[in-house]
Residue frames relative to the residue before (quaternion, step in Angstrom):
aa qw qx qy qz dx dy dz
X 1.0000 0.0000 0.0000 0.0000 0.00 0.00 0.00
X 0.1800 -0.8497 0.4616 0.1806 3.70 -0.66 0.84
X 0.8353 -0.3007 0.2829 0.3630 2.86 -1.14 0.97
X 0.1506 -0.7622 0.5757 0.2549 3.65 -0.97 0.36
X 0.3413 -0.6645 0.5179 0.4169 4.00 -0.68 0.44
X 0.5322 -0.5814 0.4914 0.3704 3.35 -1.65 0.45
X 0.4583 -0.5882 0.5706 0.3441 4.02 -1.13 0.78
X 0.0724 0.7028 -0.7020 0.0891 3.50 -1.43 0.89
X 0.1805 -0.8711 0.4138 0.1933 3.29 -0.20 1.18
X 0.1066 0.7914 -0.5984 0.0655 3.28 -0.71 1.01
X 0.0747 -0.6849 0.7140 0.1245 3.12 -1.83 0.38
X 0.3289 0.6460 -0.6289 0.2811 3.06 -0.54 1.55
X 0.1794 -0.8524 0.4559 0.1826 3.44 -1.37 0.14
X 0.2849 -0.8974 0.3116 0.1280 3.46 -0.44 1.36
X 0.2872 -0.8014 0.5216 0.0558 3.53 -0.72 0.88
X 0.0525 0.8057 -0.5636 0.1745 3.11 0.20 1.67
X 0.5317 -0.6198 0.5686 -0.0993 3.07 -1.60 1.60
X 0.0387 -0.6672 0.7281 0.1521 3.98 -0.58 0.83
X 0.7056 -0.4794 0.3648 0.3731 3.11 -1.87 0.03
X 0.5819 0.5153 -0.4075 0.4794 3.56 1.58 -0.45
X 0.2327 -0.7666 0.5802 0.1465 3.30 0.68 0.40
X 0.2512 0.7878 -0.4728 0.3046 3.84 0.84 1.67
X 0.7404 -0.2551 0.1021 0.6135 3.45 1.41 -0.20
X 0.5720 -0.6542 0.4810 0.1157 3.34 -0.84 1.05
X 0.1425 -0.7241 0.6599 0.1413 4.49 -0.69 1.03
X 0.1694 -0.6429 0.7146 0.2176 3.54 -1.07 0.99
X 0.1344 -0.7386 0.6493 0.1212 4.01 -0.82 0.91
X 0.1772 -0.7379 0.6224 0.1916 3.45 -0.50 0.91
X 0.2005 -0.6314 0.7219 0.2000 4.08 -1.34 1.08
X 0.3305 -0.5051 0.7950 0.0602 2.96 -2.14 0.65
X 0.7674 -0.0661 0.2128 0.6012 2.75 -0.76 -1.80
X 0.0069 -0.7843 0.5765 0.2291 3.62 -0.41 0.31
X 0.5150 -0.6062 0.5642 0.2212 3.16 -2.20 0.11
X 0.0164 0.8001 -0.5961 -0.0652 3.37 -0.77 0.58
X 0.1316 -0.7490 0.6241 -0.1796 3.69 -1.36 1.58
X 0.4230 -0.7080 0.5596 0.0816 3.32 -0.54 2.18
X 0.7707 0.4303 -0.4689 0.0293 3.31 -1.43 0.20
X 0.4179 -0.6598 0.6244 -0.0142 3.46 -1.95 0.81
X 0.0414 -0.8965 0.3874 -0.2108 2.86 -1.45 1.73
X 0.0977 -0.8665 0.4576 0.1739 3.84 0.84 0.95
X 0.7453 -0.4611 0.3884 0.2847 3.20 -1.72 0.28
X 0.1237 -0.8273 0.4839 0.2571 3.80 -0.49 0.71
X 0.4682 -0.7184 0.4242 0.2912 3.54 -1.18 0.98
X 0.5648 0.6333 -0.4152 0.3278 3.72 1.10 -0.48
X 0.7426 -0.3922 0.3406 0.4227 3.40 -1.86 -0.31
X 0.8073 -0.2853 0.3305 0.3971 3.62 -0.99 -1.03
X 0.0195 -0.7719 0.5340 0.3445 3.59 0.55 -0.32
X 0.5416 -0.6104 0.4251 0.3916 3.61 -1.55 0.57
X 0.8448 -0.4508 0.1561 0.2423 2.88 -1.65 0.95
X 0.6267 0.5674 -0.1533 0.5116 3.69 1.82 -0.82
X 0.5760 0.5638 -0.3777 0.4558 3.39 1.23 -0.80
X 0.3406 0.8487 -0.3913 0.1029 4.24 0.37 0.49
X 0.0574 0.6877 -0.6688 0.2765 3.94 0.41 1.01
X 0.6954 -0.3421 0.5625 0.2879 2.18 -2.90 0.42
X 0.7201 0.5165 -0.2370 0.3982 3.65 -0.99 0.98
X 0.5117 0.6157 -0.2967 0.5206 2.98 1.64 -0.35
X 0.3000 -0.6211 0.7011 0.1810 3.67 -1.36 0.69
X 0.0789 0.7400 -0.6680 0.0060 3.83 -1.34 0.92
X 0.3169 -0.7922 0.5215 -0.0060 2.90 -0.58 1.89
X 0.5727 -0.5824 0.5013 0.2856 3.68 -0.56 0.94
X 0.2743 -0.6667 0.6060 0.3361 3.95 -1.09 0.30
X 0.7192 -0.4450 0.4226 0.3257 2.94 -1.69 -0.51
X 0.7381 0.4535 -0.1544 0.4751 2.97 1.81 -0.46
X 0.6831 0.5952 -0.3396 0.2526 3.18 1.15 -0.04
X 0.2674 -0.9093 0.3110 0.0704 3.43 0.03 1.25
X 0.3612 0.6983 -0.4998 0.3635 3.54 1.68 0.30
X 0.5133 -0.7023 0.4334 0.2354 3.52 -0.74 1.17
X 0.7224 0.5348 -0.2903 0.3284 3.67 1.14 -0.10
X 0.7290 0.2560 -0.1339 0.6206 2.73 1.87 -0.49
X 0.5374 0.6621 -0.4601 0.2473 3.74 0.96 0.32
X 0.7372 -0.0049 -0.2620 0.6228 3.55 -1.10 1.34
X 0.3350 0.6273 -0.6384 0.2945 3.99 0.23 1.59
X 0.0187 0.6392 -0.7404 -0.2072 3.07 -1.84 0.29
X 0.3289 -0.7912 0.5143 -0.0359 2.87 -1.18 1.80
X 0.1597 -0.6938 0.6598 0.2406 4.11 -0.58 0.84
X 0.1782 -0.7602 0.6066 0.1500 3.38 -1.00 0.50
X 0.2968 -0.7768 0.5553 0.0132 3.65 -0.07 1.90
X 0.7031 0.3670 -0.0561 0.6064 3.93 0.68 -0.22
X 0.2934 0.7183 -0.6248 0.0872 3.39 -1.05 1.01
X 0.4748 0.6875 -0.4913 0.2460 4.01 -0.15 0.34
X 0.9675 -0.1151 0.1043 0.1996 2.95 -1.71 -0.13
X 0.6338 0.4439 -0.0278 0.6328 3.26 1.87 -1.27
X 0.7964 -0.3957 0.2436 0.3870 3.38 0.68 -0.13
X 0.5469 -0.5253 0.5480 0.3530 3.87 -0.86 -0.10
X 0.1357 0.6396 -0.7557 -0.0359 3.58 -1.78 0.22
X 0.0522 -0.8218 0.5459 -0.1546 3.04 -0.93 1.11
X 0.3590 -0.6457 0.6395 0.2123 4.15 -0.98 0.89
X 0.3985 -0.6485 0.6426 0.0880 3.09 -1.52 0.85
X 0.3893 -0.8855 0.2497 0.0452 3.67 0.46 0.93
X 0.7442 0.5079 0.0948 0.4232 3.18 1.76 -1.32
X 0.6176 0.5657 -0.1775 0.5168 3.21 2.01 -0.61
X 0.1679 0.8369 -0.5195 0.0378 3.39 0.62 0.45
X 0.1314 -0.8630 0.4719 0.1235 4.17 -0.41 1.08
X 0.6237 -0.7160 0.1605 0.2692 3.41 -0.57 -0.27
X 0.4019 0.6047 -0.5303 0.4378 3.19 1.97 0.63
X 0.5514 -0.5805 0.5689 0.1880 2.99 -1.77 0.65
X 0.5026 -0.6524 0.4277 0.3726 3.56 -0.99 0.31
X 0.4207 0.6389 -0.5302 0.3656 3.82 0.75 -0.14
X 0.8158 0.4267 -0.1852 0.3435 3.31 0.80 -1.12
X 0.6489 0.4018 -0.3596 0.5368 3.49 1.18 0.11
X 0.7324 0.3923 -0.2457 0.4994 3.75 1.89 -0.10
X 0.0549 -0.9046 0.4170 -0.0693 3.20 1.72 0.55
X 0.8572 0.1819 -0.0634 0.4776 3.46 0.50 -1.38
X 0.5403 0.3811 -0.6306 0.4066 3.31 0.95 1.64
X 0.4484 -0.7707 0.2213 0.3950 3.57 -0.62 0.08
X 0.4518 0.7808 -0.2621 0.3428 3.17 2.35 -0.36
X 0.4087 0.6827 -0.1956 0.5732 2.99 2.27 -0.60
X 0.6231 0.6203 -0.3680 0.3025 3.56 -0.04 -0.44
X 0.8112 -0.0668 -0.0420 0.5794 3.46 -0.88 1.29
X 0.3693 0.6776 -0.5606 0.3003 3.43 0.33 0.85
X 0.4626 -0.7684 0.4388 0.0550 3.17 -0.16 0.80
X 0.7821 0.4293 -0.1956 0.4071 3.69 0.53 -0.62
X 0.6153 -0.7367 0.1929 0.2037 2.91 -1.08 1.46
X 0.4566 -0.4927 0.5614 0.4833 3.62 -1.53 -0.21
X 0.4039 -0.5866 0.6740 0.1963 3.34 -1.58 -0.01
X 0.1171 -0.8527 0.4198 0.2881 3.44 -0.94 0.33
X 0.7536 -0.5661 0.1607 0.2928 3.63 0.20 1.48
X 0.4406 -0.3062 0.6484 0.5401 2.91 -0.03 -2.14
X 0.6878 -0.5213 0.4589 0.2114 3.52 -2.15 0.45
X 0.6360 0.4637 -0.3078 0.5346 3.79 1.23 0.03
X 0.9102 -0.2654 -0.1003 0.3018 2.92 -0.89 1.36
X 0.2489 -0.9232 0.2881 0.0522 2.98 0.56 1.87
X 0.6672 0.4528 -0.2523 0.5350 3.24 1.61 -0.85
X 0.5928 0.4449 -0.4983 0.4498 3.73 0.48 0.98
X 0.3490 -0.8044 0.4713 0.0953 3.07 -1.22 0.46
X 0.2309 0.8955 -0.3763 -0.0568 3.45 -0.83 0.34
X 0.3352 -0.8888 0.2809 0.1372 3.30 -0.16 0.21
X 0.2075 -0.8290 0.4322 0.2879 3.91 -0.97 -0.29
X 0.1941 -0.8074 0.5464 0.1087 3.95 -0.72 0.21
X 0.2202 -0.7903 0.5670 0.0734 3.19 -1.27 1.55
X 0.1853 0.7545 -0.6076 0.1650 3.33 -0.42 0.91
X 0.4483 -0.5752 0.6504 0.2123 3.71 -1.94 1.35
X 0.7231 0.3885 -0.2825 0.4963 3.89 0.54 -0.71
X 0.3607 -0.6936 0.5589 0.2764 3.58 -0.70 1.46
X 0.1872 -0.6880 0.7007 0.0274 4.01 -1.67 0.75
X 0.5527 -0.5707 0.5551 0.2464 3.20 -1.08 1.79
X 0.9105 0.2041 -0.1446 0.3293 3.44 -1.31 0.47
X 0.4087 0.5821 -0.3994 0.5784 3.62 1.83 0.85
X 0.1011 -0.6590 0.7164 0.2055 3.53 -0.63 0.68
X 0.5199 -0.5446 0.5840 0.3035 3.82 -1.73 1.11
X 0.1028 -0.7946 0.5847 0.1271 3.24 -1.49 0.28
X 0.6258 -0.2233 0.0233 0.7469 3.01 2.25 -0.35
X 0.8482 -0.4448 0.0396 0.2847 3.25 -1.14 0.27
X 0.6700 0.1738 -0.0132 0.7216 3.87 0.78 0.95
X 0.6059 0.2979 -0.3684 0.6391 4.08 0.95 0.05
X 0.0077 -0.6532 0.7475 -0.1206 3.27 -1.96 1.09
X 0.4424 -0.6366 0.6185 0.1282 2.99 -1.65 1.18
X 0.0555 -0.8457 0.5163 0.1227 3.78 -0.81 0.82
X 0.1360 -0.8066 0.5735 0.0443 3.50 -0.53 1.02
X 0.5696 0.4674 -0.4570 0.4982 4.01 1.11 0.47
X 0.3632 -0.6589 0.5888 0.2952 3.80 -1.44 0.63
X 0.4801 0.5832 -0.4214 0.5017 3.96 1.47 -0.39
X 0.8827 0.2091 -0.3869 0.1655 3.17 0.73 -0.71
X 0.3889 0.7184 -0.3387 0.4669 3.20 1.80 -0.24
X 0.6758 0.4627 -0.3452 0.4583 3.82 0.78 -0.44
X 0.5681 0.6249 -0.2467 0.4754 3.64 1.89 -0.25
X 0.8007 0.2940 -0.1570 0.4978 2.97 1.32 -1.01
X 0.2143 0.7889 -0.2711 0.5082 3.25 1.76 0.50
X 0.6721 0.4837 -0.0650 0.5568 3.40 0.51 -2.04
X 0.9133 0.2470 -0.0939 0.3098 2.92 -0.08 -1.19
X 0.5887 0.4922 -0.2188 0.6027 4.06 1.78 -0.40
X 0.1206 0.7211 -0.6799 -0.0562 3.10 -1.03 0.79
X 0.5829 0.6519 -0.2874 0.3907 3.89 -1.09 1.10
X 0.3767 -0.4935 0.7199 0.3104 3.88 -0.81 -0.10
X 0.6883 0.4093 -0.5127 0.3097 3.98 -0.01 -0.40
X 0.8478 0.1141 -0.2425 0.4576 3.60 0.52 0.38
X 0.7050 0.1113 -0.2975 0.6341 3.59 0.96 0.29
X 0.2264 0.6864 -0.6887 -0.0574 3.05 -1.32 0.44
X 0.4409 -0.7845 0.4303 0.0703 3.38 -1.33 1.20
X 0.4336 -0.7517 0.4813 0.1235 3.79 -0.75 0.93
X 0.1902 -0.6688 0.7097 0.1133 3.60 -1.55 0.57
X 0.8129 0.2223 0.0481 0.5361 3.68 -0.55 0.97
X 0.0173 -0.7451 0.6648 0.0511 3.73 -1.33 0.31
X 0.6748 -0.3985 0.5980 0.1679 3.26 -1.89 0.31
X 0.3733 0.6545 -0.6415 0.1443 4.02 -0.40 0.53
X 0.1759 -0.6209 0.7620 0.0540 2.74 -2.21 0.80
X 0.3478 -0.6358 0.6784 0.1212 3.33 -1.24 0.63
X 0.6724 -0.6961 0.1294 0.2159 3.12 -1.54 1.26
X 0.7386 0.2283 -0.2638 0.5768 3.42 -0.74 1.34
X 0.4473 0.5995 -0.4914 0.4461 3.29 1.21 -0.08
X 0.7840 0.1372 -0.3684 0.4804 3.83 -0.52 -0.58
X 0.5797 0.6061 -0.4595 0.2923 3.96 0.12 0.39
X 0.5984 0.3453 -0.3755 0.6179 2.97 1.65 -0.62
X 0.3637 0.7000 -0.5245 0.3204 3.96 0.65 0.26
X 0.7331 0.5243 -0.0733 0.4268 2.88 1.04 -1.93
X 0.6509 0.5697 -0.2506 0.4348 3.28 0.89 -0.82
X 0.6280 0.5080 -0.1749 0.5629 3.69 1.58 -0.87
X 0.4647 -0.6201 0.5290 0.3459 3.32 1.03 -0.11
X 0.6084 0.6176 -0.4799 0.1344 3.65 0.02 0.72
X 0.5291 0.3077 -0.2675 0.7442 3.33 2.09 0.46
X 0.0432 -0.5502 0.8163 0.1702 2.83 -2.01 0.20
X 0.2340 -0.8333 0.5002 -0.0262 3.07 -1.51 1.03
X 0.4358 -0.7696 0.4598 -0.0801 3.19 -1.07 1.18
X 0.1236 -0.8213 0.4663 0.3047 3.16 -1.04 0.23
X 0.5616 -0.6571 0.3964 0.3094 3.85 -0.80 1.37
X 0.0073 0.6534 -0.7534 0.0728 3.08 -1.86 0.39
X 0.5270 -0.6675 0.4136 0.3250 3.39 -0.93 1.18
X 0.4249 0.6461 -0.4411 0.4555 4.01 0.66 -0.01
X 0.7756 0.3880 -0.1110 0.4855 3.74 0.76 -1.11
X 0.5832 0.5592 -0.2755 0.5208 3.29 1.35 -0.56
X 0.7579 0.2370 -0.0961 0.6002 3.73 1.03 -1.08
X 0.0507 -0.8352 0.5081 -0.2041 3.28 1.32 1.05
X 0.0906 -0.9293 0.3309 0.1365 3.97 -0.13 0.98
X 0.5620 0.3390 -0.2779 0.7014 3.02 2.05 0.67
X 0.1147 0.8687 -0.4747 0.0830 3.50 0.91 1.18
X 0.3116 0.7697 -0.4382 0.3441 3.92 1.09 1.06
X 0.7552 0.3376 0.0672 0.5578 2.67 1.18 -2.15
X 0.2211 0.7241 -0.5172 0.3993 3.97 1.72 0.26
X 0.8185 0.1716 -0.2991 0.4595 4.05 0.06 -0.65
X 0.4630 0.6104 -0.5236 0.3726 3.65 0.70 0.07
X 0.6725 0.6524 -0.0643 0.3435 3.28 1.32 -1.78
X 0.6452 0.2939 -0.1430 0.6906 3.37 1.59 -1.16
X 0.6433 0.4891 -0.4744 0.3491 3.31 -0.15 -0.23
X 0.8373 0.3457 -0.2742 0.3229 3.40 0.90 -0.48
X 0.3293 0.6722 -0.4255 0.5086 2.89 1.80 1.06
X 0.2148 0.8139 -0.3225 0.4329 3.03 1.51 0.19
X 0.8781 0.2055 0.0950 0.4215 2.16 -0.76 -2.10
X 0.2576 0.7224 -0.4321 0.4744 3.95 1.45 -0.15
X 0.8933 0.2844 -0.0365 0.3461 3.06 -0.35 -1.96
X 0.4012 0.6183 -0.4065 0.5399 3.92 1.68 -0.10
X 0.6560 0.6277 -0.1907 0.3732 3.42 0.66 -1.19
X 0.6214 0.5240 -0.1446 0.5643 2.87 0.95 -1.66
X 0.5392 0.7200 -0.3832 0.2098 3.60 0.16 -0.63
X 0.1624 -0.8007 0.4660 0.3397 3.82 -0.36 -0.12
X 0.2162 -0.7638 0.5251 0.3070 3.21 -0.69 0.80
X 0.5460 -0.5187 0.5985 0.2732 3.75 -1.55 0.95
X 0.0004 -0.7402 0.6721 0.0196 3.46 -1.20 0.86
X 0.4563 -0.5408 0.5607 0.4301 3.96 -0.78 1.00
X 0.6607 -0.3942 0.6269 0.1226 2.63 -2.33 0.80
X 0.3788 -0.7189 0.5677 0.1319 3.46 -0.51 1.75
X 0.6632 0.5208 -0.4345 0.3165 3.99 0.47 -0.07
């Protein structure tokens, strides 16, 4: 069962920008959704295709050519029985968050950007928080990143954050229904990782899949190759 997003009423309308700068999504909010969490870059290899939980980093291949997910890193905030949910990490657009939080004031003139999620429900929102000091009513997602599902507390952490280095807020999510992103994995259309809140608040998050992906190819390299038995 996924997560529900928190209701923020808003009426605004967001103009979000990919990096191919090929055509511009107007996302119209209603009621929107809003979803805490935060993620750093992991330093390890790939993990094997089976190893899949909340917390995991899924790095787009080289091959995968669906326009929603090509050249993504994806945090995957959700992992169980029902399926996967997951933030798209890399899409950062150019509305600011004042404007989709207009009608809080902790919001105001804030400057930093939305993110754009993933291709499922574009007009909700949601979001993630780095923080060293654990907070009642944050669910972990990895170590120091947290999903928020209170508007008391997001108006706390509002007040008191200023920046994308510890909150930064989503348009839209990534879902997979069950067995659905395993048999992804199994085709070879992610490699996977394990998250850390460095990689999640990644501060040049454009060039984030250029960066992982060629850990990739790093860790191919790295490989040993078996050689038959000369007798």
């Amino acid at each position: 069962m996924m997560s529900r997003p928190l209701p923020i009423s808003l009426v605004q309308r967001l103009r979000v920008f990919r990096d191919t700068a090929m055509a511009a999504m107007l996302l119209r909010i209603g009621v929107a959704a809003l979803f805490l969490a935060l993620l750093p870059v992991a330093a390890q290899a790939p993990i094997p295709a089976p190893d899949l939980a909340s917390g995991r980093l899924l790095v787009a291949s080289r091959g995968l050519g669906d326009p929603n997910f090509a050249e993504t890193v994806v945090l995957l905030v959700q992992y169980n029985n029902f399926g996967a949910m997951g933030l798209v990490l890399n899409r950062r657009t150019d509305v600011p968050i004042s404007r989709v939080f207009a009608e809080l004031p902790e919001a105001k003139d804030r400057p930093d950007p939305v993110f754009e999620g993933g291709p499922v429900e574009r007009g909700g929102l949601r979001a993630l928080y780095w923080s060293k000091t654990k907070i009642k009513g944050l669910v972990p997602v990895v170590r120091d990143v947290y999903l928020l599902s209170d508007v008391k507390l997001l108006r706390q952490i509002l007040s008191k954050e200023r920046g994308e280095e510890s909150l930064r807020v989503f348009a839209g999510y990534a879902g997979w229904g069950p067995k659905q992103l395993e048999r992804e994995v199994e085709m070879g259309a992610w490699h996977i990782f394990r998250g850390d809140a460095a990689t999640v608040f990644d501060s040049d998050p454009a060039s984030l899949w250029n960066r992982m992906i060629e850990r990739t190819a790093v860790r191919i390299a790295r490989t040993p190759v078996l050689r038959e038995d000369p007798r």
